[in-house]
N, CA, C and O atoms as a MOPAC input file, in Angstrom:
PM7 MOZYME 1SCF
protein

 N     25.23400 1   -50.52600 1    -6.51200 1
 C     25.57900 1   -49.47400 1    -7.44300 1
 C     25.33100 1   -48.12500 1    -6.76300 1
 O     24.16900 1   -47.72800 1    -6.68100 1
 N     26.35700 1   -47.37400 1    -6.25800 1
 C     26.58700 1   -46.27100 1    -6.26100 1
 C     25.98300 1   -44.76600 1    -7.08500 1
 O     26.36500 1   -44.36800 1    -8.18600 1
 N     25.34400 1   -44.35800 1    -6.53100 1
 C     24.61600 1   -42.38200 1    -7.57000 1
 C     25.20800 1   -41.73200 1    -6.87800 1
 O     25.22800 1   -41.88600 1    -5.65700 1
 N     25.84600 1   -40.82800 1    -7.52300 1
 C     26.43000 1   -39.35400 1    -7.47500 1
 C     25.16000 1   -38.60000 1    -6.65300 1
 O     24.02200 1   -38.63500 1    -7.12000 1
 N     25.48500 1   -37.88300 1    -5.32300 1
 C     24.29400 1   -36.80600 1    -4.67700 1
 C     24.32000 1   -36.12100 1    -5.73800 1
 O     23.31800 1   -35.63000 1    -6.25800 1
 N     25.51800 1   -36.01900 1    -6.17900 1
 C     25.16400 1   -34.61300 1    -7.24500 1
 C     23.81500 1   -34.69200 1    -8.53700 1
 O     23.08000 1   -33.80700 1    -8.97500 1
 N     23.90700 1   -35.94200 1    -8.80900 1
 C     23.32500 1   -36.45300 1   -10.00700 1
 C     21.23100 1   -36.11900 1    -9.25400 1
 O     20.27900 1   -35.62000 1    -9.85500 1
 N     21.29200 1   -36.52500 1    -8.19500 1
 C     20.16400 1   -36.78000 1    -7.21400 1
 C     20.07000 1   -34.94800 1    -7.51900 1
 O     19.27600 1   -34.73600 1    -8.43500 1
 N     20.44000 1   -34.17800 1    -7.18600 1
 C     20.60700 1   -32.64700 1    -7.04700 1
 C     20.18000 1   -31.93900 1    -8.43600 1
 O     19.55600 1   -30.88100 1    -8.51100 1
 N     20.59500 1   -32.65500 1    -9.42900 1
 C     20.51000 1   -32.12800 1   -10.84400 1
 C     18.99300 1   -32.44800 1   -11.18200 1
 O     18.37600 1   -31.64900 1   -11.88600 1
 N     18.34600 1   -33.64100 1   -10.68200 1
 C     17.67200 1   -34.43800 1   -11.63700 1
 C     16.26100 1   -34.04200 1   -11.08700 1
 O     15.18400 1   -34.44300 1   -11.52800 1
 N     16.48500 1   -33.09200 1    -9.93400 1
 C     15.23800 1   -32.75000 1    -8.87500 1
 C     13.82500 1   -32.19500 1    -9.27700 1
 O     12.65800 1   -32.58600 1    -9.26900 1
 N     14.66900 1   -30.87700 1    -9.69700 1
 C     14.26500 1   -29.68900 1   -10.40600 1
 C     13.31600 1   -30.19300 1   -11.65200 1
 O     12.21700 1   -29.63900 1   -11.62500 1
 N     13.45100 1   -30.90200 1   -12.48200 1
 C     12.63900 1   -31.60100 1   -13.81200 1
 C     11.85700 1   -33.02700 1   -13.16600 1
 O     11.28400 1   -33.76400 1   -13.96700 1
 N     11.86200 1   -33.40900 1   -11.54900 1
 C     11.14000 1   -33.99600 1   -11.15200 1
 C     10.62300 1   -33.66500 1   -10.82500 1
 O      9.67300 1   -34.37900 1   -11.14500 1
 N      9.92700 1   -32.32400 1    -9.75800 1
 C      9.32900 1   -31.64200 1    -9.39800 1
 C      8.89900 1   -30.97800 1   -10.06400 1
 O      7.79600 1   -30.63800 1    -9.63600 1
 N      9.27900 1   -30.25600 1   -11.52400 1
 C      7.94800 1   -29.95200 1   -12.60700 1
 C      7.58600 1   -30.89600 1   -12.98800 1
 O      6.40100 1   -30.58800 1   -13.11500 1
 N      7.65800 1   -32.10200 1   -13.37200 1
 C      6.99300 1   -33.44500 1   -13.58200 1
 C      5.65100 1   -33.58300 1   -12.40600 1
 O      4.48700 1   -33.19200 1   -12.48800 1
 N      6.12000 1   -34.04900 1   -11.70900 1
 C      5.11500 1   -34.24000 1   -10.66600 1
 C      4.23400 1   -33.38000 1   -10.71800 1
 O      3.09700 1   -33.85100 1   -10.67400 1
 N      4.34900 1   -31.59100 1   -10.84600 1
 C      3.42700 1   -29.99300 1   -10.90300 1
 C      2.74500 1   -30.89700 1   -11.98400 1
 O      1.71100 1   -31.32800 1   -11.47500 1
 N      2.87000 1   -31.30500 1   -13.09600 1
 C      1.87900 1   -31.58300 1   -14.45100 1
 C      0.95200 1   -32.36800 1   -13.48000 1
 O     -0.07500 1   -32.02300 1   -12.89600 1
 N      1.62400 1   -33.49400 1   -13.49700 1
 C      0.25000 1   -34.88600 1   -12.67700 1
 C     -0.53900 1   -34.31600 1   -11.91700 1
 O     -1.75900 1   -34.39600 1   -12.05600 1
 N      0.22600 1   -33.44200 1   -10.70300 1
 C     -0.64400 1   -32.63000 1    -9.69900 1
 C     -2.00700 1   -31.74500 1   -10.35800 1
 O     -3.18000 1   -32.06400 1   -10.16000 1
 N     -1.62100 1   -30.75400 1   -11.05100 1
 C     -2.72900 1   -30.25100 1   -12.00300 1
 C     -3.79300 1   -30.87200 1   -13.11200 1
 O     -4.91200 1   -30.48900 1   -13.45400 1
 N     -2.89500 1   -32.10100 1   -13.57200 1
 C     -4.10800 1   -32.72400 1   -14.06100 1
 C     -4.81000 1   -33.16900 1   -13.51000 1
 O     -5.94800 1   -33.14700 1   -13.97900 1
 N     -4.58900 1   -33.86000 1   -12.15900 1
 C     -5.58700 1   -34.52500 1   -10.90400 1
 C     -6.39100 1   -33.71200 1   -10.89600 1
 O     -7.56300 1   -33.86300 1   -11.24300 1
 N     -5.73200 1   -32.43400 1   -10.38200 1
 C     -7.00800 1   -31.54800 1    -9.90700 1
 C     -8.16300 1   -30.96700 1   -10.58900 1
 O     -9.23800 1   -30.66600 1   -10.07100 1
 N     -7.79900 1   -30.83800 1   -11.87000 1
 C     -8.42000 1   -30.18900 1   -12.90300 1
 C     -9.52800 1   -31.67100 1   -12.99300 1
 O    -10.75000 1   -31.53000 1   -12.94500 1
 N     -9.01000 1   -32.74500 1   -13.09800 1
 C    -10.11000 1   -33.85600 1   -13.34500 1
 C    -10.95900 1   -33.94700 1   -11.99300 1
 O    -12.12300 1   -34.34600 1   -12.02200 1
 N    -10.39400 1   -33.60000 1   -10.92600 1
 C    -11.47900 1   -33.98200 1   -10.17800 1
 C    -12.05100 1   -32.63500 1    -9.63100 1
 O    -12.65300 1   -32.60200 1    -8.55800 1
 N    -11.86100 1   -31.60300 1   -10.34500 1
 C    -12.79900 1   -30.76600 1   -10.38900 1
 C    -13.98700 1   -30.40400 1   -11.45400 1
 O    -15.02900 1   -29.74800 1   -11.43700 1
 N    -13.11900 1   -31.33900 1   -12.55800 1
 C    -14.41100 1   -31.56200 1   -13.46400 1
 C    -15.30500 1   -32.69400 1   -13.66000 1
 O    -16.24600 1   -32.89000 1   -14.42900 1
 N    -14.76300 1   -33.36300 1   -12.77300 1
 C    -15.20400 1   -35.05500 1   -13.18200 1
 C    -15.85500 1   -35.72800 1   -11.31800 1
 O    -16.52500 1   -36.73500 1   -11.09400 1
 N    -15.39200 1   -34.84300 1   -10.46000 1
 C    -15.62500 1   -35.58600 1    -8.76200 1
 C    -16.73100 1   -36.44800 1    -8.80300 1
 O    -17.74800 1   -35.95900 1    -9.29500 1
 N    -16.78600 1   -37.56100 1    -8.42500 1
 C    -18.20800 1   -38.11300 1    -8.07000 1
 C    -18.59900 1   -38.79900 1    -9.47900 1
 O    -19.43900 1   -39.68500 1    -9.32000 1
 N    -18.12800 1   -38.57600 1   -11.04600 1
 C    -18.99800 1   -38.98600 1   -12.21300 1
 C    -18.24000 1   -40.81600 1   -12.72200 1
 O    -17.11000 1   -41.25400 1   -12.50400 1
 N    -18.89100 1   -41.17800 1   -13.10900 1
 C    -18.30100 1   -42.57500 1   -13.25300 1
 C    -16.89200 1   -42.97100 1   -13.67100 1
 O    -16.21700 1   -42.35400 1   -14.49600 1
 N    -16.46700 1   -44.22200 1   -12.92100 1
 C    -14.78300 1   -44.37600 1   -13.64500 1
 C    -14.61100 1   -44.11800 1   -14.83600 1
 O    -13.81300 1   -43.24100 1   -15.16700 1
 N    -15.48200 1   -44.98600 1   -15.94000 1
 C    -14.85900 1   -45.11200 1   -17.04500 1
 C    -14.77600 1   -43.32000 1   -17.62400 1
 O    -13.78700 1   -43.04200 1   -18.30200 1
 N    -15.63100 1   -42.37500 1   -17.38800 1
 C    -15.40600 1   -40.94500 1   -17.96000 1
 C    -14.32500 1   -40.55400 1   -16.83300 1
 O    -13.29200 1   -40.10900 1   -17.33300 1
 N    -14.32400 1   -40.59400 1   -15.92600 1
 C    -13.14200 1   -39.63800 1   -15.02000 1
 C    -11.62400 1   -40.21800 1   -15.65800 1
 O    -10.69300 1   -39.46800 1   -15.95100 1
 N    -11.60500 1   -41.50900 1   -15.78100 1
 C    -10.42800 1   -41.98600 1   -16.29100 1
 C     -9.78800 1   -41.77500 1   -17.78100 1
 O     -8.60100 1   -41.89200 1   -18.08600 1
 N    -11.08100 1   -41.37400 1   -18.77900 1
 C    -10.76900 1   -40.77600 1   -19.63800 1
 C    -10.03700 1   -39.59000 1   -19.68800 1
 O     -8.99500 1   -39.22200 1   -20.23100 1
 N    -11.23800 1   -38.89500 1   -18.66100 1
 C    -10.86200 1   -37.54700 1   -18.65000 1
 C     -9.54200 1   -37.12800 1   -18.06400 1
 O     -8.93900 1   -36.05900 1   -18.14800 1
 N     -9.20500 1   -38.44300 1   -17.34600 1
 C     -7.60900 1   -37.98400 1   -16.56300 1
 C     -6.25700 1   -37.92200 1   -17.10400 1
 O     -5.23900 1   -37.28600 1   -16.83000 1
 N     -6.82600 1   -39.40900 1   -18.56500 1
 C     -5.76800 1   -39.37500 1   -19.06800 1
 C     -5.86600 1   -38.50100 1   -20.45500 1
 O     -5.20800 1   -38.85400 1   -21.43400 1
 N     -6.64500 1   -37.44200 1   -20.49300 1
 C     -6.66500 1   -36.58500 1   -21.64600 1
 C     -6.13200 1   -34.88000 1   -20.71200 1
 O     -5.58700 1   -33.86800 1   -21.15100 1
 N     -6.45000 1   -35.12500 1   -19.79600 1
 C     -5.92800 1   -34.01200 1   -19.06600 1
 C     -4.13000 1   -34.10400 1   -18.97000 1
 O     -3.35100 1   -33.15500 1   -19.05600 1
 N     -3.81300 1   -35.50700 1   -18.77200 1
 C     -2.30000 1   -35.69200 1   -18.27900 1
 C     -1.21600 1   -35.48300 1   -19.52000 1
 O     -0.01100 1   -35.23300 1   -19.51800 1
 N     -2.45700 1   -35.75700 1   -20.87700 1
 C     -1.89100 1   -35.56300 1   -22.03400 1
 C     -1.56600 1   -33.86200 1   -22.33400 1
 O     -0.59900 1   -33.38800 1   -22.93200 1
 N     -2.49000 1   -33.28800 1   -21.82800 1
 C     -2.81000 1   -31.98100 1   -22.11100 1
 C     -1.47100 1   -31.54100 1   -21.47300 1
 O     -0.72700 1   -30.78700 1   -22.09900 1
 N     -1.12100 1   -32.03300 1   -20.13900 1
 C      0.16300 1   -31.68800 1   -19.37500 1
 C      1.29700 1   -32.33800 1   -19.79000 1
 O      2.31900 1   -32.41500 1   -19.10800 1
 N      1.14300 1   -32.85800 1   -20.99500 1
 C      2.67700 1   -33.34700 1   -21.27400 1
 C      3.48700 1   -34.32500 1   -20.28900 1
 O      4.68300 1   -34.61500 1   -20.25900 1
 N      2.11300 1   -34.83400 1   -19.28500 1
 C      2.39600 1   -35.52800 1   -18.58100 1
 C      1.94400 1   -37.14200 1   -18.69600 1
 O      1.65800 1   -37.65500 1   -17.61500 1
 N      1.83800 1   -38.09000 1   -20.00500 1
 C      1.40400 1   -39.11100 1   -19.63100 1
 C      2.11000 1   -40.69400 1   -19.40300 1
 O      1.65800 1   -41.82100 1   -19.60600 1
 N      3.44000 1   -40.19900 1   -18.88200 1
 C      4.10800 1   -41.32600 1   -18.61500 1
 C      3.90900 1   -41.68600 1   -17.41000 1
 O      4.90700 1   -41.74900 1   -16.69300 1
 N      2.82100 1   -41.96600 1   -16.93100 1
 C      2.60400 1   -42.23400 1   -15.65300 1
 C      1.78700 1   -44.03000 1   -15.37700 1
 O      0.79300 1   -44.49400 1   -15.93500 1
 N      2.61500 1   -44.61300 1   -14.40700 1
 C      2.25200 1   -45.64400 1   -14.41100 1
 C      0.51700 1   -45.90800 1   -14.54000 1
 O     -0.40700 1   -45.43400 1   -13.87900 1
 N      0.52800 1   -46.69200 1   -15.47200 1
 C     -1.12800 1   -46.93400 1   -15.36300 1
 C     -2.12400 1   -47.30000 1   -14.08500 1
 O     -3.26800 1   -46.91900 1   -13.83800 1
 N     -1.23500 1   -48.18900 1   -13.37600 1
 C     -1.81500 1   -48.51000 1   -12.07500 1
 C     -1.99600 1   -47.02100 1   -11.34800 1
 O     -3.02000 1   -46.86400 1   -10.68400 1
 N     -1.17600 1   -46.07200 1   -11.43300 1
 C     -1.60400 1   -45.01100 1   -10.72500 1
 C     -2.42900 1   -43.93900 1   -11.21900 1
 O     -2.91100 1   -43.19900 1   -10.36100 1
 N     -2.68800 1   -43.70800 1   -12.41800 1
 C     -3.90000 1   -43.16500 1   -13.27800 1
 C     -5.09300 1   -44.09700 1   -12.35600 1
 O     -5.69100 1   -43.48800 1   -11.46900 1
 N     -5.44300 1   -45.69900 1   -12.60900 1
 C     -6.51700 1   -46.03900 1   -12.31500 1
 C     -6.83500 1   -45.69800 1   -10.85500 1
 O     -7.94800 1   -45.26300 1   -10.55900 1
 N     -5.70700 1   -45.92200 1    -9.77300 1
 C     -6.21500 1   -45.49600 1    -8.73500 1
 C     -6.53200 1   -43.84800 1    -8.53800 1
 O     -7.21800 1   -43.56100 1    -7.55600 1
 N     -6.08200 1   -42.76500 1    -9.39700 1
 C     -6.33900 1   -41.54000 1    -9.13300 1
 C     -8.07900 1   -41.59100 1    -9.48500 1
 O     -8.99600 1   -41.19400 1    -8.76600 1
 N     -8.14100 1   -42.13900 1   -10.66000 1
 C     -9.52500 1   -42.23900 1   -11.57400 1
 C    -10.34100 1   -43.31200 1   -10.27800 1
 O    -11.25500 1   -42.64500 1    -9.79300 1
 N    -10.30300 1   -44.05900 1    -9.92700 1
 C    -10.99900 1   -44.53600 1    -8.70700 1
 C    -11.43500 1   -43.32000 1    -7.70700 1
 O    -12.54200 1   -43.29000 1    -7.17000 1
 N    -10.74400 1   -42.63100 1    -7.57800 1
 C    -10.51700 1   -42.01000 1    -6.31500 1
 C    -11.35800 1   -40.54600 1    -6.48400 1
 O    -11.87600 1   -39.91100 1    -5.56600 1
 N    -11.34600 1   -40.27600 1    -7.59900 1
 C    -11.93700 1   -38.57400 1    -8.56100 1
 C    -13.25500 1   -39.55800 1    -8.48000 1
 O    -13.84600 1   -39.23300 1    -7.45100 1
 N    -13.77500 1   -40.34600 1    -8.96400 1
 C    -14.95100 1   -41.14600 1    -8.97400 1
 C    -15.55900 1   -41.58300 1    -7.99200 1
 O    -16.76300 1   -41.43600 1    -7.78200 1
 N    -14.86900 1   -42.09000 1    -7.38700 1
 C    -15.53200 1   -42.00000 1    -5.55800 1
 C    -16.07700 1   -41.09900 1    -5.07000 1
 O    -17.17700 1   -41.22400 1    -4.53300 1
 N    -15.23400 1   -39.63100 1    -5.16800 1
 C    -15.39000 1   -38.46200 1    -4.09500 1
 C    -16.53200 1   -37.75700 1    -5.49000 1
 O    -16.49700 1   -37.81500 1    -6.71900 1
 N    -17.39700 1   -37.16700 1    -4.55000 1
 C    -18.75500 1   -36.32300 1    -4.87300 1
 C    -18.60300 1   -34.23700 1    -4.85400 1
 O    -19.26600 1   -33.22600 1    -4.62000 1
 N    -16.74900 1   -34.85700 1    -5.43800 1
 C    -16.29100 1   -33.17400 1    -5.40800 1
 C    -16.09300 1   -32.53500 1    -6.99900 1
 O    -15.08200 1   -32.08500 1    -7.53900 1
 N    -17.73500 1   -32.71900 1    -7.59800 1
 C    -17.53800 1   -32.16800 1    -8.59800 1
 C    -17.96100 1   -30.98600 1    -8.58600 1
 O    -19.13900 1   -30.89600 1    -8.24000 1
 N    -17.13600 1   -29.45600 1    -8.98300 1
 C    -17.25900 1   -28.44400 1    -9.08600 1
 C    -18.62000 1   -28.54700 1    -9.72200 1
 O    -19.56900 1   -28.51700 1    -8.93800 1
 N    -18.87000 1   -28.65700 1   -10.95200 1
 C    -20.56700 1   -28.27700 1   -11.89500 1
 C    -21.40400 1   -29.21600 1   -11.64500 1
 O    -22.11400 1   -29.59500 1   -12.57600 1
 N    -21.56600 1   -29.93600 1   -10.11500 1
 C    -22.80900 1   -30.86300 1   -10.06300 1
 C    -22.48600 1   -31.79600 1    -9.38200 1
 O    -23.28500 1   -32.70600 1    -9.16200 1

């Protein structure tokens, strides 16, 4: 099955503000959350992604972001 470049061209622009939401909610969680346990960072990621109007995001990739904010010891307040 055949896509129009054009269609690829149109559809960019509202993928790339898509992606800006996820990007900012990451960051915002693992600047509030770096280093603090899964089960709160993962909360907190997916209340942030909500906040961005962003939560259609595969779950498998929430848990690995929330793994990953929980791992690293880059919490801004502590």
């Amino acid at each position: 099955m055949a896509t129009d470049p054009s269609e690829y061209d149109k559809s960019m622009p509202a993928v790339a503000a898509y992606l800006a939401k996820v990007e900012r909610a990451v960051d915002r969680t693992r600047a509030s959350h770096g280093g603090r346990p899964y089960a709160e960072v993962h909360q907190a990621l997916v209340e942030a992604l909500q906040a961005e109007d962003a939560q259609r995001v595969v779950p498998q990739v929430v848990e690995r972001f929330a793994r990953q904010i929980s791992d690293t010891g880059d919490s801004v307040d502590g």
